[in-house]
ChimeraX commands (.cxc) that place a marker at each C-alpha (Angstrom):
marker #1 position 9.55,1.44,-19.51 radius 0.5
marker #1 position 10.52,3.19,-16.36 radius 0.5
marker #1 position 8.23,3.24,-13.64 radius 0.5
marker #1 position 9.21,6.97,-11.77 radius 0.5
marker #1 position 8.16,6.59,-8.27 radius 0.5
marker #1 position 6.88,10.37,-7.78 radius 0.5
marker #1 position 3.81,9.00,-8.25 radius 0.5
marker #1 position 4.40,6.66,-4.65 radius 0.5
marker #1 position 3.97,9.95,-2.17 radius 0.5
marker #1 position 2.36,9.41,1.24 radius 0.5
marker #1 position -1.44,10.91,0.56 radius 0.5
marker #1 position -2.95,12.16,3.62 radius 0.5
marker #1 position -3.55,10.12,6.67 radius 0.5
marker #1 position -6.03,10.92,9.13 radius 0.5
marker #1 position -6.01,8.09,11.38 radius 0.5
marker #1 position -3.32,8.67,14.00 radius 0.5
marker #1 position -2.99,4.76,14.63 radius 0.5
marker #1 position -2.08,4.19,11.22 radius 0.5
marker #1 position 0.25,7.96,11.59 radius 0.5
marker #1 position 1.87,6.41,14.08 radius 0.5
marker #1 position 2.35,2.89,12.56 radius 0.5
marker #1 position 3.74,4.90,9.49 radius 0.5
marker #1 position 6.27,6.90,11.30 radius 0.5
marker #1 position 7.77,3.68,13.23 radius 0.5
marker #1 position 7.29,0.97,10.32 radius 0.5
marker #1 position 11.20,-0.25,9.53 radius 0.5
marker #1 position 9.50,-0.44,5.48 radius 0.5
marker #1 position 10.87,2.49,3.27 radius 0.5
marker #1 position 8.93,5.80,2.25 radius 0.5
marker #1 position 7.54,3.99,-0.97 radius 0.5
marker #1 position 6.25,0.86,0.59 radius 0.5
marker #1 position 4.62,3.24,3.33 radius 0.5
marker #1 position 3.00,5.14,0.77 radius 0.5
marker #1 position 1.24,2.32,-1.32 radius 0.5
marker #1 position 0.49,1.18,2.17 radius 0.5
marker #1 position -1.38,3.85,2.95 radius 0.5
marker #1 position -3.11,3.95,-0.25 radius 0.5
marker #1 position -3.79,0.39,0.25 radius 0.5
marker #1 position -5.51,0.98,4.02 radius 0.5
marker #1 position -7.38,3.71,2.01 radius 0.5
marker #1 position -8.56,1.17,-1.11 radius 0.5
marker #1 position -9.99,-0.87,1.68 radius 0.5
marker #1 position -11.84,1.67,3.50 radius 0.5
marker #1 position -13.62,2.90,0.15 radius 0.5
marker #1 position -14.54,-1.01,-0.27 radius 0.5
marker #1 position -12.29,-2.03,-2.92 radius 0.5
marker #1 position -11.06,-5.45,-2.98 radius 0.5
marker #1 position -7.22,-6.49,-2.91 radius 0.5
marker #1 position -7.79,-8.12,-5.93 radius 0.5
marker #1 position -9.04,-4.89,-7.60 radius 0.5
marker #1 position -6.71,-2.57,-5.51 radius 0.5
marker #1 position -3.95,-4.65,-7.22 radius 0.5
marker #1 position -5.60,-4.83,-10.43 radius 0.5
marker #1 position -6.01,-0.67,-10.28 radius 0.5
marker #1 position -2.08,0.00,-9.49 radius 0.5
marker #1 position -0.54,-2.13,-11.77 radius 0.5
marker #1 position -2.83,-0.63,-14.64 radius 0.5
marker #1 position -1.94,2.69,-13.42 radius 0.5
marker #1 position 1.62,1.68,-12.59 radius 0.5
marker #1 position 2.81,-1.41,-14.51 radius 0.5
marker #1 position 6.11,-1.22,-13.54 radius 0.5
marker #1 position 5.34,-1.04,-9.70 radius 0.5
marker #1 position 4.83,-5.21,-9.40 radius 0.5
marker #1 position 8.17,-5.02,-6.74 radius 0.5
marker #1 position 6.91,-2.01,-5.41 radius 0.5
marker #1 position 3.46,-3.83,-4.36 radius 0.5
marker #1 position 4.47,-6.93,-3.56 radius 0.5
marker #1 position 6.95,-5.00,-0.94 radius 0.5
marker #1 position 4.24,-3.46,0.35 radius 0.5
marker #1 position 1.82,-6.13,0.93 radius 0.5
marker #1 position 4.41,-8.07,2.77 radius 0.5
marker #1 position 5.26,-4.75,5.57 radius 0.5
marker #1 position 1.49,-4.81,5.79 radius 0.5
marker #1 position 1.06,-8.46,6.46 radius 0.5
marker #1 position 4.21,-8.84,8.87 radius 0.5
marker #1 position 2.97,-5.30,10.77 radius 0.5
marker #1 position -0.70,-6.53,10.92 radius 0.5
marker #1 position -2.05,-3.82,8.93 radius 0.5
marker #1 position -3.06,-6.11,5.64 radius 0.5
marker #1 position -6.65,-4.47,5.62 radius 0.5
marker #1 position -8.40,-7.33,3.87 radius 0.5
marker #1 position -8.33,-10.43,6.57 radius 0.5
marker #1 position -8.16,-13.83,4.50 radius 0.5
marker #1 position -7.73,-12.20,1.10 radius 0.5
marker #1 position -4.41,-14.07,-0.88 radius 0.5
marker #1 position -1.78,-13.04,-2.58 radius 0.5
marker link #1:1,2 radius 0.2
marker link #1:2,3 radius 0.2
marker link #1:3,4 radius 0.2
marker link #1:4,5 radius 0.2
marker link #1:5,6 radius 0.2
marker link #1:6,7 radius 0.2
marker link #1:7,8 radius 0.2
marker link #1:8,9 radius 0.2
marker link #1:9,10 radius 0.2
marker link #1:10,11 radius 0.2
marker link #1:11,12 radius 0.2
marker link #1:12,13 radius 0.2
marker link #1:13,14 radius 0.2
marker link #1:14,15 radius 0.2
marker link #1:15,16 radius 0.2
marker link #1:16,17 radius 0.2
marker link #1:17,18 radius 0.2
marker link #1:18,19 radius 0.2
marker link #1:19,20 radius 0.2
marker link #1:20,21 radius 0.2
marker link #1:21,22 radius 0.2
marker link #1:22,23 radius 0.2
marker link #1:23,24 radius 0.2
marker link #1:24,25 radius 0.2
marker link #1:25,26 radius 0.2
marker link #1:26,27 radius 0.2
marker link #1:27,28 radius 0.2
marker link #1:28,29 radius 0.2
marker link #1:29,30 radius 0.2
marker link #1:30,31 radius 0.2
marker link #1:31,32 radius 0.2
marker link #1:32,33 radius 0.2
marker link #1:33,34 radius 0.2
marker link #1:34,35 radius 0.2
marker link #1:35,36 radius 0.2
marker link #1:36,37 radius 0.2
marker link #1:37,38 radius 0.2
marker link #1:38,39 radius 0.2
marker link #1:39,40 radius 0.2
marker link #1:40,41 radius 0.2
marker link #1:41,42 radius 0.2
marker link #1:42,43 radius 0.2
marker link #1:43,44 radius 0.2
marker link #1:44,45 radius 0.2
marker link #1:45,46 radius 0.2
marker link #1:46,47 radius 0.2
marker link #1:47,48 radius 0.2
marker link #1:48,49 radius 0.2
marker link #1:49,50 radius 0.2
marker link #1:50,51 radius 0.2
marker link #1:51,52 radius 0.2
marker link #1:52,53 radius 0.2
marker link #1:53,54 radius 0.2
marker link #1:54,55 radius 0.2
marker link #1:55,56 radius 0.2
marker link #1:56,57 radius 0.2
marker link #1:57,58 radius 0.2
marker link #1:58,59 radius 0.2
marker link #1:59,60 radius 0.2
marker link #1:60,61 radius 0.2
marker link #1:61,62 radius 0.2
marker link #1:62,63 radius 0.2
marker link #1:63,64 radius 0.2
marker link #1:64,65 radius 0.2
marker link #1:65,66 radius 0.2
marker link #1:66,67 radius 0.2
marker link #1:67,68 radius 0.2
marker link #1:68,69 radius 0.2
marker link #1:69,70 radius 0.2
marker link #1:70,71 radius 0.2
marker link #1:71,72 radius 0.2
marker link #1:72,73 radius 0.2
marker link #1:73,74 radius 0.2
marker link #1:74,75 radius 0.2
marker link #1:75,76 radius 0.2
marker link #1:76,77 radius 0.2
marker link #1:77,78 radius 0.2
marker link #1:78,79 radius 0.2
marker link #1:79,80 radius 0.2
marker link #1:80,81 radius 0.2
marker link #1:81,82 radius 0.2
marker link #1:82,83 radius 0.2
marker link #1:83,84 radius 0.2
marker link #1:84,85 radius 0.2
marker link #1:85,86 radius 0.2
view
């Protein structure tokens, strides 16, 4: 099954440090986008685990997509769950 990536759009961001973070990242428009949704998982106080868990079950064919995503975060310093693993 094909995985469309429509569903990867940048959602709103109101923090202008992660705005700005977003606009210079060298990651593509995708990775930025699950990014941000990641950021905003975290903020709501979901776990990476269940972040993960909630995007593949939503997205199954997005595994590439995420584990992109979580590696721009983690090289940028923007991985919003310190000491949570892979």
């Amino acid at each position: 099954m094909h995985d469309d990536l429509g569903w990867a759009a940048m959602p709103a961001v109101s923090d202008p440090a992660l705005r700005d973070w977003l606009e210079s990242a060298a990651c593509g428009p995708h990775v930025k986008a699950v990014a941000a949704r990641a950021i905003q998982a975290s903020a709501e106080g979901r776990s990476a685990a269940q972040w993960r868990c909630d995007l593949l079950a939503e997205h199954p064919g997005a595994s590439a997509l995420l584990a992109e995503a979580e590696t721009c975060m983690r090289s940028s310093g923007l991985w919003p769950w310190p000491g949570a693993k892979r």
